[in-house]
N, C-alpha and C positions, 0 to 999 in steps of 0.2 A: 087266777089272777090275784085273790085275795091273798093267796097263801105267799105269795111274791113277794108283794107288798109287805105282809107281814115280815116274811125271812129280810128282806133289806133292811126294814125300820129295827130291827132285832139286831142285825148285824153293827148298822150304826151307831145303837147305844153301848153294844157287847165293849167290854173293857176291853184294851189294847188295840182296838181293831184302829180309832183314828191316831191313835199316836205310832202306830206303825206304819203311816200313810206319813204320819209328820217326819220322821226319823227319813224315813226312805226320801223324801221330798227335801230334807236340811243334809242330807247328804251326799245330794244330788246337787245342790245349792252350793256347798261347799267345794265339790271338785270342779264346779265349770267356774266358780269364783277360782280356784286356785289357778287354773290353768291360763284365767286370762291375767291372774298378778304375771304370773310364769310370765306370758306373751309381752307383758307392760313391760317387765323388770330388762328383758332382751331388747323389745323397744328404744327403753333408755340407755340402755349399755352401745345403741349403735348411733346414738346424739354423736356427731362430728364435729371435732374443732371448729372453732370461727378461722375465717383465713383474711389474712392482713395482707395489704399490697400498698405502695406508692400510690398516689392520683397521679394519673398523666396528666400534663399538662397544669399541676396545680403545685406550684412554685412554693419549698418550702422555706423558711425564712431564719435568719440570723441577727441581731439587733443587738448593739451595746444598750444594754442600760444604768443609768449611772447609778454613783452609791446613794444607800436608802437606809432606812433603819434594820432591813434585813437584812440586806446584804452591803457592809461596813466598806468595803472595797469595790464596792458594784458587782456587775455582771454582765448577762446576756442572757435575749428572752430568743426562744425557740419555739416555731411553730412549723411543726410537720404533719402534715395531711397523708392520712390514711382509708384505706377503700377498706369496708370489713363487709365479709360475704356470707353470709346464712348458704350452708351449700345441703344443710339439715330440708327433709319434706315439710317439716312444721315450723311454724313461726315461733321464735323465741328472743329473749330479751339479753343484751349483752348488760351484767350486773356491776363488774368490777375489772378495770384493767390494772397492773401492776406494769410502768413501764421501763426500763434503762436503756440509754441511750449514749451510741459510744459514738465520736464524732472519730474519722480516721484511725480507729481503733485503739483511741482511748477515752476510757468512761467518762462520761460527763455530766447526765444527768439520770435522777428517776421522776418517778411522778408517780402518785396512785391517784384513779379519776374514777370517780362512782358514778356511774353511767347512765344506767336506767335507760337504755337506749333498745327498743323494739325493731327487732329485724322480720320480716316475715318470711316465709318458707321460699328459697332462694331467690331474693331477694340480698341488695348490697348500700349502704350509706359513706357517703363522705365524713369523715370528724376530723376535726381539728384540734393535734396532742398541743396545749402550748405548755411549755417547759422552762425553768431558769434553772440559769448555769451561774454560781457561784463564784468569782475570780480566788477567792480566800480558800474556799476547799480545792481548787483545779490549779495550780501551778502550770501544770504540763499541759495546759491546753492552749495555754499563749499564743503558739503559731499556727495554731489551727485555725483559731477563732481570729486571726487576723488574716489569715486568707479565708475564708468564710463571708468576715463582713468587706473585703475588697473584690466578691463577686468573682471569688477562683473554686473550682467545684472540689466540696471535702464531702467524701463517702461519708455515710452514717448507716448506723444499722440499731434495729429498736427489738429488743428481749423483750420477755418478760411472763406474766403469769395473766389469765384471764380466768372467771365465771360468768356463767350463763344461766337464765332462769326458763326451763324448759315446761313451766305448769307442772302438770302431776307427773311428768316423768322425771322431774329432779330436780337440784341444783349442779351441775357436774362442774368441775374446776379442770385447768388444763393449762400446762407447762411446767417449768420453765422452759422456756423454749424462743427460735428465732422469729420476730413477728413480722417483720419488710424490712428491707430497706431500701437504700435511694440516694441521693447527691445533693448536698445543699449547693447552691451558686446556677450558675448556666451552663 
């Protein structure tokens, strides 16, 4: 029993004996670390686009607004309501929308809206884009916006570019691409 004793206490002071326990143990540390980046990094690669839709039932709007010091000639303010859907298992936060806005298919407005908006794991929010339209830069949108605000239904459709902030699986960006669209008027 002595002699045991002895050879163990022997063995743990013997040079190499614990740093080859260490080496085997930080090697071991290192491939189950590697393979859960591996797991995270695929993880993150299957983050899904946010998905954009009309609000039924939530009426978007069209409004003259008169000239200002921004806009020398006036304009029009634009509010379209959008449903955006976390269709991801985890909750993530929508960071930055980039949006363009074509009313009867022609361009009329952008807007970038820093958002900071929390969606949790499918999980969907109501927002409201409001938008100005410029009379000075849009010539050609004269008859649109005037059946628009006389309450006659003009198609719109909203592009654009979005990121998301998914914690430690990323910041991922996505599009250009189609984001809703919908009908101003009834």
């Amino acid at each position: 029993m002595a002699s045991d004793l002895q050879f163990r206490l022997a063995m743990s002071v013997q040079p190499g004996f614990f740093p080859a326990r260490r080496r085997l143990a930080a090697g071991l540390a290192a491939v189950l670390l590697t393979s859960s980046c591996a797991s995270l990094g695929q993880f993150a690669r299957a983050i899904q686009p946010l998905r954009f839709s009309e609000v039924p039932g939530q009426q978007s709007t069209i409004r003259l607004a008169g000239p200002s010091t921004r806009q020398p000639l006036g304009g029009a303010a634009l509010r379209l309501w959008t449903r955006i859907s976390n269709p991801n298992p985890v909750g993530i936060t929508l960071s930055t929308l980039r949006a363009e806005v074509s009313l009867d298919g022609t361009r009329a407005a952008t807007g970038d809206f820093p958002l900071g908006l929390p969606l949790a794991a499918g999980a969907d929010s109501d927002v409201p884009l409001d938008l100005s339209i410029d009379f000075a830069d849009l010539p050609g949108l004269a008859d649109v916006l005037r059946r628009a605000v006389a309450n006659q239904q003009v198609p719109y459709e909203v592009g654009g570019t979005f990121s998301i902030d998914a914690g430690a699986l990323g910041r991922p960006s996505f599009g250009p691409m189609r984001l809703f669209q919908g009908r101003l008027g009834r």
